[in-house]
SERO-4910 file (N, C-alpha, C, O; in steps of 0.05 Angstrom, whole numbers):
BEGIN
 pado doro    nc1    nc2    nc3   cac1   cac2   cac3    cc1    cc2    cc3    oc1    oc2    oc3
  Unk    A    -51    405   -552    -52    408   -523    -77    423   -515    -97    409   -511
  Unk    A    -78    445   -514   -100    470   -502    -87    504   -521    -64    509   -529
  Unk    A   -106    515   -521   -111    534   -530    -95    557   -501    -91    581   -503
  Unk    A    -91    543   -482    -79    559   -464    -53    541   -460    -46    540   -437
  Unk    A    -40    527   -476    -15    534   -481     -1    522   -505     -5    503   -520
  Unk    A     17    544   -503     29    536   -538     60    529   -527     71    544   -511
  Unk    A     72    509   -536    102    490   -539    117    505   -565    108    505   -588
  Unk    A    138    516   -558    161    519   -571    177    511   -570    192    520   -552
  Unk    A    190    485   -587    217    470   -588    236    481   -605    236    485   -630
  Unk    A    255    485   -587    285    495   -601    301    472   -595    295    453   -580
  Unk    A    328    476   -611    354    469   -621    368    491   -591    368    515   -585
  Unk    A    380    465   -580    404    482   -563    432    464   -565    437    444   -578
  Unk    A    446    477   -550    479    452   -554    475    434   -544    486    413   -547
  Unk    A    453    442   -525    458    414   -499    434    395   -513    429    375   -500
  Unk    A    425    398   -529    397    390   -547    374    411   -547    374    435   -541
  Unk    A    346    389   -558    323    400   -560    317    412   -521    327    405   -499
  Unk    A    299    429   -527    287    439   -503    265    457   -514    266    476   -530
  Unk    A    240    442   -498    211    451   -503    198    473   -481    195    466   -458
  Unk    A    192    498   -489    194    520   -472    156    524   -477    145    526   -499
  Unk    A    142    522   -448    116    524   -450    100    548   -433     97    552   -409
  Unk    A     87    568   -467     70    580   -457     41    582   -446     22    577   -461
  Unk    A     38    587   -421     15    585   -402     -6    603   -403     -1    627   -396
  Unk    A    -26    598   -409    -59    621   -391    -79    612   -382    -77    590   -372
  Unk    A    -99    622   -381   -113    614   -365   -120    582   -340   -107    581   -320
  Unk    A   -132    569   -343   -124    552   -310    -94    532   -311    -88    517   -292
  Unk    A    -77    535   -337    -59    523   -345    -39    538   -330    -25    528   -313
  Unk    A    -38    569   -337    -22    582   -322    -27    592   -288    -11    604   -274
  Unk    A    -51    582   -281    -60    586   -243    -39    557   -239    -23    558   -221
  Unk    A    -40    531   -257    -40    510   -252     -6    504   -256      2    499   -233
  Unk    A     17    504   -275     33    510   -284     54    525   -285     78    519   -281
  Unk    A     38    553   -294     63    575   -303     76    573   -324     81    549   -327
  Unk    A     87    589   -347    108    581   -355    141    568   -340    156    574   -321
  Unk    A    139    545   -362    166    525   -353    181    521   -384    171    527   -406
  Unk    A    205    510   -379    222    505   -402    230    485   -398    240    484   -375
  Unk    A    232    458   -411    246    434   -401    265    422   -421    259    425   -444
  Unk    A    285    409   -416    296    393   -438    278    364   -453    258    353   -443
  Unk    A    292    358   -476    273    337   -484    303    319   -495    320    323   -512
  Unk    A    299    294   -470    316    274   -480    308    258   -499    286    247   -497
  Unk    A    328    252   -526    322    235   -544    321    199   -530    339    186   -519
  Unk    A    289    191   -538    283    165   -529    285    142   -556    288    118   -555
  Unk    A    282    156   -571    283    126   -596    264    141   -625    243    152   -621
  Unk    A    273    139   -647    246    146   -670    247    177   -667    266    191   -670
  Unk    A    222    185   -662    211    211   -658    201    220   -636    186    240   -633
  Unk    A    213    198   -610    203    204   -585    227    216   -572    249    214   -582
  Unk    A    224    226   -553    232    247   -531    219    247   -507    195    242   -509
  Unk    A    226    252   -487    216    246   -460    225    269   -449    248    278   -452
  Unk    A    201    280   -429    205    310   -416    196    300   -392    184    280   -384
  Unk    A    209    329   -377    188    325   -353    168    343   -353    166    351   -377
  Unk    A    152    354   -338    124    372   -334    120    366   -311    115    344   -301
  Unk    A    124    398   -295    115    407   -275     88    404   -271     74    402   -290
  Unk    A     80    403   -249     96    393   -220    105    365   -217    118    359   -196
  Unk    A    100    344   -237    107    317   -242    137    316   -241    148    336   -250
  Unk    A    148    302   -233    182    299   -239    181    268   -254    202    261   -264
  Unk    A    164    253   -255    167    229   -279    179    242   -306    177    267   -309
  Unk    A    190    229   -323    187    240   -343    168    236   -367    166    211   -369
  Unk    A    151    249   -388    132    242   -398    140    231   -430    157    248   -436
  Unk    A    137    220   -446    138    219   -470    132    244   -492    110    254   -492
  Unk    A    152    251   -509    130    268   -529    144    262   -554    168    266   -558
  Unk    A    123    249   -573    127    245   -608    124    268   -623    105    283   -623
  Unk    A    144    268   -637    140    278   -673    126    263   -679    129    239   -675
  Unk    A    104    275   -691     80    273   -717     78    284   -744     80    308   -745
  Unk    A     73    270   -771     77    280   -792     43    272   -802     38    248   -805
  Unk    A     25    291   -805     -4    296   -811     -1    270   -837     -9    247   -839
  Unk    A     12    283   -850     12    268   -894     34    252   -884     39    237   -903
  Unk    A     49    247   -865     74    220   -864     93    225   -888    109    208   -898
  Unk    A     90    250   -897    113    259   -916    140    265   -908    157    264   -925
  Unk    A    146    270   -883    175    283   -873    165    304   -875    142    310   -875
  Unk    A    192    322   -875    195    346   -872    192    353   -841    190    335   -824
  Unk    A    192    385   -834    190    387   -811    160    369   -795    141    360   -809
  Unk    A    161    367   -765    139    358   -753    119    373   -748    122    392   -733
  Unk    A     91    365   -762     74    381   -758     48    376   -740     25    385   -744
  Unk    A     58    357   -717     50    354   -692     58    346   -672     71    325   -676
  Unk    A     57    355   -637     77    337   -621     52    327   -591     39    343   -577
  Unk    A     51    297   -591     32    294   -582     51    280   -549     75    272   -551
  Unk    A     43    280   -532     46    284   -503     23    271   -492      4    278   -507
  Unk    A     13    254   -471      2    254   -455    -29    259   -465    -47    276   -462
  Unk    A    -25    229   -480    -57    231   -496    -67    261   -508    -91    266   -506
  Unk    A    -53    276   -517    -62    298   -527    -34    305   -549    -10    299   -546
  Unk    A    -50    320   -571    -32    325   -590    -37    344   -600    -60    349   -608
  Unk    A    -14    364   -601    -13    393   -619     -3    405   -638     22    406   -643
  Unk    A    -17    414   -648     -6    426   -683     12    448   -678     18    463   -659
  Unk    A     18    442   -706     49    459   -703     40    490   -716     31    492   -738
  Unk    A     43    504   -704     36    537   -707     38    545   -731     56    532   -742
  Unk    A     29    558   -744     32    577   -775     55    584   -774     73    577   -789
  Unk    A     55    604   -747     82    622   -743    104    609   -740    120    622   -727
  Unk    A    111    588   -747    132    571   -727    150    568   -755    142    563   -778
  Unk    A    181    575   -745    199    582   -758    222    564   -752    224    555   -730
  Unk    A    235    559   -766    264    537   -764    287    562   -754    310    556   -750
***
């Protein structure tokens, strides 16, 4: 995505929900938001993103196509790596 914001996807009951941190003109533009992510088919999921109310697409990506966890989630012609810090 940008260096001014980083996506954290959790596990909830109600499902996945992608919680996004904002700075610089992302956060004038934005803010932090949290949204659910409906399962669409495969490794896709569909969100919405403020101020948009469409909903947008976002894929699981696997760098080596080995499985395991996803170690990218691309959105809206743009795609982001999955954090060091990022914990199950």
């Amino acid at each position: 995505m940008s260096d001014e914001a980083t996506i954290d996807v959790r596990a909830e009951a109600s499902g996945l929900v992608a919680s996004f941190t904002t700075s610089g003109r992302w956060a004038d533009f934005h803010g932090d938001f949290s949204t659910p992510m409906i399962y669409a088919g495969g490794t896709t999921f569909l969100m919405t993103m403020p101020p948009v109310t469409d909903p947008v697409a976002a894929t699981f990506l696997w760098e080596d196509g080995a499985g395991g966890p996803a170690t990218h989630l691309a959105s809206q012609m743009r795609v982001a790596p999955r954090s060091e810090a990022f914990t199950r």
